[in-house]
C-alpha positions in Angstrom: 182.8 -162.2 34.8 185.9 -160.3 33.6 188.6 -161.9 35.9 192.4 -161.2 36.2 194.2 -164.1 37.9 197.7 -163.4 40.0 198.2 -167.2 40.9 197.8 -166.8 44.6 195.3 -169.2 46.9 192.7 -168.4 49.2 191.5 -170.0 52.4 188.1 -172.2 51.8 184.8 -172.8 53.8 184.2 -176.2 54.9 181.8 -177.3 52.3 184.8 -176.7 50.3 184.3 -173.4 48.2 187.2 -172.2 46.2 187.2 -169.6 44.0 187.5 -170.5 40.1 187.6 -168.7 36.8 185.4 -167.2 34.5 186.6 -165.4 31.7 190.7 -164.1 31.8 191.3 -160.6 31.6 194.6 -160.5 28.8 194.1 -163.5 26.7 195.2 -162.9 23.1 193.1 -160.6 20.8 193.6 -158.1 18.2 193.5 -155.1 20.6 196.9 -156.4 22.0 195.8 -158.4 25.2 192.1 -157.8 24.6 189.9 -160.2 25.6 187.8 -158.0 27.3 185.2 -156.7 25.0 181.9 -159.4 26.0 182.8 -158.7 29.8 182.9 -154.6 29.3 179.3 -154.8 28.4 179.5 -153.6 31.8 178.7 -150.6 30.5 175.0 -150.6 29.4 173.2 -147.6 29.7 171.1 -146.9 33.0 167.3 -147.2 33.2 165.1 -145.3 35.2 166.9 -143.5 38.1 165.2 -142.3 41.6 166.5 -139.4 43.5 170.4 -141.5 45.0 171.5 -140.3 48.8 174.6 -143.2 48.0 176.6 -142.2 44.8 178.3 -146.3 45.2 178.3 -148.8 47.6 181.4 -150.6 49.3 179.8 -154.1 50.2 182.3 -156.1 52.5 181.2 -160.0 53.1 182.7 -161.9 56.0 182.2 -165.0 53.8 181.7 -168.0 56.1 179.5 -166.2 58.6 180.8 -164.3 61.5 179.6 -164.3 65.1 177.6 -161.8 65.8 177.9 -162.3 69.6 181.5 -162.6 69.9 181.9 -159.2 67.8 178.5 -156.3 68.1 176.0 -158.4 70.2 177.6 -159.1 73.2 175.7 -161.1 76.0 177.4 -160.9 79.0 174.8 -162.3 81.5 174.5 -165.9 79.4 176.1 -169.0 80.6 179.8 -169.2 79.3 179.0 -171.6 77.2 177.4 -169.1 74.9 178.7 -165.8 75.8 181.9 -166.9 74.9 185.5 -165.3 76.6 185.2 -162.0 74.8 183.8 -159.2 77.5 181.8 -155.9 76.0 183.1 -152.5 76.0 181.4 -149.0 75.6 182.2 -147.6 72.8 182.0 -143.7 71.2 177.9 -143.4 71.4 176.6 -143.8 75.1 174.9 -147.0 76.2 175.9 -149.2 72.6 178.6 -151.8 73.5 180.6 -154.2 71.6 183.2 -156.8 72.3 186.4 -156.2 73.5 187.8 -157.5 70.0 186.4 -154.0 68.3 188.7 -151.6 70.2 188.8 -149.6 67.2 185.1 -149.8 65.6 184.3 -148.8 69.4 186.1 -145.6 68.6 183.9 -144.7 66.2 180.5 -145.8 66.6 178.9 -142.6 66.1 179.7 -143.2 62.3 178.0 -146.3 61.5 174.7 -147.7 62.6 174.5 -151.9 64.1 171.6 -153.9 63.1 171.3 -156.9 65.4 168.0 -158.5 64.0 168.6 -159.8 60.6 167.4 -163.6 60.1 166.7 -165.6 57.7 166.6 -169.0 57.1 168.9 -170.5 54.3 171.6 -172.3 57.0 174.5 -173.0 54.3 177.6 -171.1 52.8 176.6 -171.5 49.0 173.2 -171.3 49.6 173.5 -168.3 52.1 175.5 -166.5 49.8 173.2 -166.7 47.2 170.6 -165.3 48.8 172.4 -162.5 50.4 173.5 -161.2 47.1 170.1 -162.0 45.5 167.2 -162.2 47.2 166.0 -165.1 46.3 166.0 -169.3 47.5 168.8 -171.0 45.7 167.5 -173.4 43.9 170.5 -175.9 44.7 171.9 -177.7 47.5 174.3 -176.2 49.5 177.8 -177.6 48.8 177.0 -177.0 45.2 179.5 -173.9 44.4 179.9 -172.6 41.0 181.1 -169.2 40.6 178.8 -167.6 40.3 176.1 -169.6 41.4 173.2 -167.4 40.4 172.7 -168.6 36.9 169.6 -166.6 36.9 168.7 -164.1 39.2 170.9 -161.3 39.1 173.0 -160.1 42.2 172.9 -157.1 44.0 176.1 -155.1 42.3 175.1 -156.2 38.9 171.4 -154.5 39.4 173.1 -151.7 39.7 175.3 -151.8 36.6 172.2 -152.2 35.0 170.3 -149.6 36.8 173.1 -147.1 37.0 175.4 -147.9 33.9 179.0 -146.3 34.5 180.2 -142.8 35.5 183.6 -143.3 34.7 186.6 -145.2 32.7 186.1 -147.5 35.8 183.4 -150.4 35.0 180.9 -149.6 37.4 180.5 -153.2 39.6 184.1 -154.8 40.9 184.9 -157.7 42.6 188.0 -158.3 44.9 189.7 -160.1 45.7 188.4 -163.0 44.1 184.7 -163.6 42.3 182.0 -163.3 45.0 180.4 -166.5 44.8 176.8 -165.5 44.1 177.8 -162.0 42.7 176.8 -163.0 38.7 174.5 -160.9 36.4 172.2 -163.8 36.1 170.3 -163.4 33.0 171.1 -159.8 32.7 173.7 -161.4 30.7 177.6 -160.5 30.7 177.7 -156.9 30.3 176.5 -156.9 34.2 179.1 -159.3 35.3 181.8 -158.1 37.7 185.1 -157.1 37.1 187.1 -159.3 39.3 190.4 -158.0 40.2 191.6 -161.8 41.7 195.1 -161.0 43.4 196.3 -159.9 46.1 196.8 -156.5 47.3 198.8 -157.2 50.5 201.4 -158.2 47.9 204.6 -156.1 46.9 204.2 -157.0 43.7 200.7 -156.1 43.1 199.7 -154.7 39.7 196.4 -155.2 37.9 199.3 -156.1 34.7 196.9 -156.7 31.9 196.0 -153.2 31.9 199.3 -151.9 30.7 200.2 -153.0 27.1 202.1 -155.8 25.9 205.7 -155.0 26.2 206.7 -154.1 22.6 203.6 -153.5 21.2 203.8 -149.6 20.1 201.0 -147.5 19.5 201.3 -147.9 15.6 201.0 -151.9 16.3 198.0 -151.1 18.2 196.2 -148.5 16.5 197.0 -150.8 13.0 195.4 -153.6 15.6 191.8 -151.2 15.9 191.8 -150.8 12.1 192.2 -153.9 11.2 189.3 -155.0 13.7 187.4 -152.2 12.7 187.4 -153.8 9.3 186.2 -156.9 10.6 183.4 -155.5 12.3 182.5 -154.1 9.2 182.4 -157.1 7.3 180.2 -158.9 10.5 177.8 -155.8 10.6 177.0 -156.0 6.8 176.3 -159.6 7.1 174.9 -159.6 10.5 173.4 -156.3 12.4 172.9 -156.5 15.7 175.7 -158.2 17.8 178.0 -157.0 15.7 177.3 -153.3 16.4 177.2 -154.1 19.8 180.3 -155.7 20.4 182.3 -152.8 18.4 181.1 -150.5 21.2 182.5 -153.2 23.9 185.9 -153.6 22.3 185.9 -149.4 22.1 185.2 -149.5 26.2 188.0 -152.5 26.3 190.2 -150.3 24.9 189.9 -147.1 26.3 190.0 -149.3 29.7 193.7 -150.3 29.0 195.0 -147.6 27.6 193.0 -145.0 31.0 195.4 -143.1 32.7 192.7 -142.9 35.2 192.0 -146.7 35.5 195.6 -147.1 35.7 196.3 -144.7 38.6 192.5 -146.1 40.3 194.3 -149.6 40.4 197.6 -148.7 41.8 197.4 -148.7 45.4 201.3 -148.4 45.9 200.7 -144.5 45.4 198.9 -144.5 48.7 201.2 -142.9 51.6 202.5 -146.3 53.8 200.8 -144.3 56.3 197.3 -144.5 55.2 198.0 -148.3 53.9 199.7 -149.2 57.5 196.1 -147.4 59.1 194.0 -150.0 56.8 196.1 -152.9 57.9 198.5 -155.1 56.4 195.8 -157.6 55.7 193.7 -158.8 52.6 190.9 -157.4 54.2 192.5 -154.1 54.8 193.8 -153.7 51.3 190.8 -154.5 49.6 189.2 -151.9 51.5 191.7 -149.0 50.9 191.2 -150.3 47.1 187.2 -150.3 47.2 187.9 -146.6 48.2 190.2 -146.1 45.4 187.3 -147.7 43.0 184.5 -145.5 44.7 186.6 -142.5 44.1 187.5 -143.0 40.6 183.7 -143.5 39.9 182.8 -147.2 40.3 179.1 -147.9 41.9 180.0 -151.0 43.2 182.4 -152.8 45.1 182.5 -156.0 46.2 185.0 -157.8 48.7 185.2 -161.2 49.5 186.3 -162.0 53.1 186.8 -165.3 53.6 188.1 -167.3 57.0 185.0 -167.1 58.8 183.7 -170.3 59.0 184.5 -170.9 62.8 183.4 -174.1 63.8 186.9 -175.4 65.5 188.7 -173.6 68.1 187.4 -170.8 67.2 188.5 -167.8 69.5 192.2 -168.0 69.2 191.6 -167.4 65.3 189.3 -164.9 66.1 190.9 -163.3 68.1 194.5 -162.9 66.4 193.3 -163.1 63.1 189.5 -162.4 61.8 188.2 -159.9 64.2 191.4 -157.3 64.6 191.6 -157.4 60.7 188.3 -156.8 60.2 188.1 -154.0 63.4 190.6 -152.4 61.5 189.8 -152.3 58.2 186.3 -151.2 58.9 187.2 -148.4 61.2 189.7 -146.9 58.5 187.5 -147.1 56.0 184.4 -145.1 57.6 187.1 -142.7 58.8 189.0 -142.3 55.5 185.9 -142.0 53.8 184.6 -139.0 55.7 188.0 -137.3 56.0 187.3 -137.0 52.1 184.0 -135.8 52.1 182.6 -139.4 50.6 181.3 -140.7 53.4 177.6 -139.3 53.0 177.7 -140.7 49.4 179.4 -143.7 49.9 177.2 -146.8 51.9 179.3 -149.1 53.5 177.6 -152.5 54.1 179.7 -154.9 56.5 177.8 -158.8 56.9 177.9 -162.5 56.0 175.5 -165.3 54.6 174.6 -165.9 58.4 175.4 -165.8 62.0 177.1 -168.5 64.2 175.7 -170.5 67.1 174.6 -168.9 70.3 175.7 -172.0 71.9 179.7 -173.4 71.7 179.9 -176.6 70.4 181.6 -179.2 71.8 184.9 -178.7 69.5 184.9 -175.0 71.0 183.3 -173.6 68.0 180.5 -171.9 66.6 178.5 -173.8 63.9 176.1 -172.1 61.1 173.2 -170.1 62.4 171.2 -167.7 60.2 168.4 -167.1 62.6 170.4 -164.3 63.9 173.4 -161.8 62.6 174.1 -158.7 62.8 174.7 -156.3 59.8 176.8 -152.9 59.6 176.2 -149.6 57.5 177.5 -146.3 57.4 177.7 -143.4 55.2 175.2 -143.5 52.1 172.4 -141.5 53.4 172.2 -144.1 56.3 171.6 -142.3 60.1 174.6 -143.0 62.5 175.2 -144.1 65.8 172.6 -146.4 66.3 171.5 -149.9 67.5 168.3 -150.8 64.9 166.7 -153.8 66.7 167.4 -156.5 69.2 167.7 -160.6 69.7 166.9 -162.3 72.8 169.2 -163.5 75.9 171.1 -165.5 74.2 171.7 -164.2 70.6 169.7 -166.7 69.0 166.7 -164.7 67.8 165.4 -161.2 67.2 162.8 -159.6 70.2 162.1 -157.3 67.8 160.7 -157.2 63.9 163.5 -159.6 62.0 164.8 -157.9 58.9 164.9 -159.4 56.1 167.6 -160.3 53.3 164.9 -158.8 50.8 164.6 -156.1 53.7 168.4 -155.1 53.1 168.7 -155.4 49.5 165.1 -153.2 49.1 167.3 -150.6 51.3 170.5 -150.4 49.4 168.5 -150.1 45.7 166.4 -147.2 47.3 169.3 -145.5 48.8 170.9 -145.8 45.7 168.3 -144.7 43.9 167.0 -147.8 42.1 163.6 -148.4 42.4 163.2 -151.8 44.2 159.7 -152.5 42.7 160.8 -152.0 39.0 160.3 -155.0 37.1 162.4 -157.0 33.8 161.6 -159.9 31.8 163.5 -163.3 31.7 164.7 -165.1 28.7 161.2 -166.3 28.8 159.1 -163.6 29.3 158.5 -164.1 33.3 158.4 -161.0 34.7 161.3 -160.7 37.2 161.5 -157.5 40.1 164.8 -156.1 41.0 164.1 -157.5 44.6 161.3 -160.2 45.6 159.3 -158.5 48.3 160.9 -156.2 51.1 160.3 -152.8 52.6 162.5 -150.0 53.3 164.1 -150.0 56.8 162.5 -146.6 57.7 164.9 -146.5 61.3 168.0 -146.8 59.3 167.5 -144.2 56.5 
């Protein structure tokens, strides 16, 4: 997990996750700041490729699990007690509501589609997460939260590093901004991890700074810096064929990443208009999203952002409604719109969700506790149909009235609308025959 670390904090969830390192992006090396050559085997060559309606994939996760009827399933006629105080509102596509907290989503329903009948049943933030990201039990308690925490099943955005490879200078699965916590390559080993860009865009000073070179080092320091590793290799090949050629082609990619004009001007979100940036929001959430457009334009397949706050199980609708929802309202609504007004939307998917739902019931500390029998998820662009409601829960929001959707349900989507086919099968470290996803079926209303 390639990882460049600003020094700011992040909020946590209340088992207690906080973000922590991997490997740092600009450690010392012969390239000048290179330590980035075992995480840029990010760039291994696609396999087997099915026709693609989504050219990437913007995956934004509410970490901590938002509620789904205080935000797109609203259920006025319940008890107070768990409709909560938010009231619906029509929005853009006659006869779909949402909550009064959307204002701007509402606006623009006819570009995304709501799925209110996802459920599963893995009820904690570790855990939750990942299985979200991929498809399969976790194999560890919840509470247990190293980053990443999928030491062997790969997640969803490195399956389509492998799948995929790269398009561009820009390494084709990001995370921001911090690592997603079940978002690891799994025994597709490092080349598939995530480039996590961990600071803050909100920031004035934001700069992805170990991309630019060391100050003083001059091009003749640095190209006397390649030879002189080149001549290492050398010596490592002769002895030792195999890694060795490998890794040359990995500190090539690490250096052609640092010294991009195009990754530079990808990552520098300070050329946007304060116009655009003010329409996104001066948020985390916002900013990440106006960068995961910059990423997705510049040719990355996959972008990951990590959302965190949402674990509501105090107080709840104060924070949710000064702080969580409006940010997220916002963000999402510029993004879809931004995205179309530059002809990406219809090869860009958008996926909006968290590891669960909350509580149809408010508890007695005016919360919402953990509930993964019900949640709703959001797409858009990608080849995905607008302007739709795709299934329902019952009077309360607890469960879906119609056929549940299934994490494995979701992920087998995304690969086939990316054009990875879901069924395709590799081989573990021990030979066990592993399947890009473990079960799941195309959800024909959505596509």
């Amino acid at each position: 997990m390639l990882k460049i670390q600003m020094g700011q904090r992040r909020r946590q969830s209340c088992d207690g996750v906080s973000r922590r390192h991997a490997l740092q992006l600009g450690a010392t090396g012969l390239l000048g700041g290179l330590a980035l050559p075992q995480l840029l085997q990010l760039q291994a060559k696609a396999a087997t490729k099915h026709a693609a309606k989504a050219k990437s994939c913007i995956f934004l996760f509410l970490e901590g699990g938002p509620p789904h009827q205080d935000m797109w399933d609203p259920k006025p006629a319940a008890p107070a007690e768990i409709r909560g105080p938010f009231s619906p509102i029509a929005t853009n596509v006659p006869g779909t509501q949402v909550t009064d907290q959307l204002p701007l989503c509402a606006k623009v329903a006819d570009k995304y589609t709501i799925l209110r009948s996802h459920s599963h049943r893995i009820n904690g933030h570790s855990t939750g997460y990942h299985y979200v990201m991929t498809g399969r039990r976790p194999n560890f308690a919840d509470g247990d939260n190293p980053v990443p925490n999928n030491a062997f099943y790969p997640s969803v955005g490195s399956i389509v590093s492998r799948e995929l490879g790269t398009k561009s200078e820009i390494p084709p699965y990001i995370n921001l901004p911090h690592p997603m916590q079940g978002g690891g390559p799994g025994f597709y080993g490092a080349e598939h991890a995530p480039f996590v860009i961990e600071a803050d865009p909100t920031q004035p000073d934001f700069e992805v700074k170990d991309l630019r070179p060391i100050a003083g080092l001059s091009q003749k320091r640095l190209s006397t810096r390649q030879r002189l590793l080149a001549g290492i290799e050398k010596l490592e090949r002769n002895a030792s064929r195999g890694r060795a050629d490998v890794m040359s082609t990995y500190y090539e990619k690490a250096h052609r990443l640092i010294t991009s004009p195009a990754a530079k001007k990808a990552f520098d979100i300070h050329a946007e208009p304060r116009a655009v940036r003010e329409r996104y929001g001066s948020t985390q959430i916002g900013q990440c999203a106006l960068l995961a457009r910059r990423m997705v334009e510049s040719g990355c397949q996959f972008v990951g952002v990590d959302a965190p706050g949402w674990d509501v199980h105090f107080n709840c609708f104060p924070s949710l409604q000064t702080d969580l929802i409006p940010y997220a309202d916002r963000a999402f609504s510029a993004l879809v719109t931004d995205l179309e007004e530059r002809g990406l939307l219809d090869e860009t998917l958008v996926v909006m969700m968290g590891e669960m739902g909350r509580t149809p019931r408010i508890n007695a500390q005016a919360g919402r506790d953990h509930w993964s029998m019900a949640q709703t998820v959001i797409f858009a662009g990608g080849g995905t149909k607008p302007g739709q409601i795709i299934g329902a829960t019952d009077k309360h929001a607890a469960a879906p009235t119609t056929e549940p959707i299934s994490v494995n349900d979701l992920l087998f989507t995304i690969h086939t609308l990316m054009g990875i086919d879901p069924t395709r099968t590799y081989y573990g470290p021990l030979g066990r025959p592993v399947p890009i996803t473990d079960g799941g079926k195309l959800i024909d209303a959505l596509v």
